[in-house]
C-alpha angles and dihedrals in degrees: 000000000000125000107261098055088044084063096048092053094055092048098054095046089047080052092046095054093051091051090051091047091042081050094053089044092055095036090051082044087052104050088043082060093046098053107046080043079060096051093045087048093054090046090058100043086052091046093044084051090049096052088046086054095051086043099049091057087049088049087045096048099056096045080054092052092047086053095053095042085053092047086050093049082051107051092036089058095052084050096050105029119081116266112259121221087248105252131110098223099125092255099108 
């Protein structure tokens, strides 16, 4: 082999290397970035479940105060209306 392409050679292997260096550097940054992407990902989802939680009893709280307060209406007009003779023929 003569000398010039043996330079070249070299040069390209010398440029090969850094670019695989340079390709191990951005992979390794990448998965850095994928992973903390991953755990704050993870936060939020935790934080978003807690919220839907909290949300959910107080859902749930006032369904069970509208109950009541229909339960209430209901009881307090038996009390107060005149008593029917029992059958549905259209004569109360």
């Amino acid at each position: 082999m003569n000398r010039p392409n043996t330079a070249l050679l070299l040069a390209l292997a010398a440029a090969s290397l850094g670019l695989a260096a340079c390709s191990e550097e951005t992979q390794e940054s990448g998965k850095a970035f994928a992973e903390g992407a991953a755990a704050d990902t993870a936060a939020k989802a935790e934080v978003v479940g807690e919220k839907l939680e909290e949300a959910t009893v107080v859902a749930a709280d006032k369904v069970s105060e509208g109950a009541a307060n229909v339960r209430d209406d209901v009881a307090e007009k038996r009390e107060t209306s005149e008593p029917t003779d029992g059958e549905l023929d259209g004569t109360d």
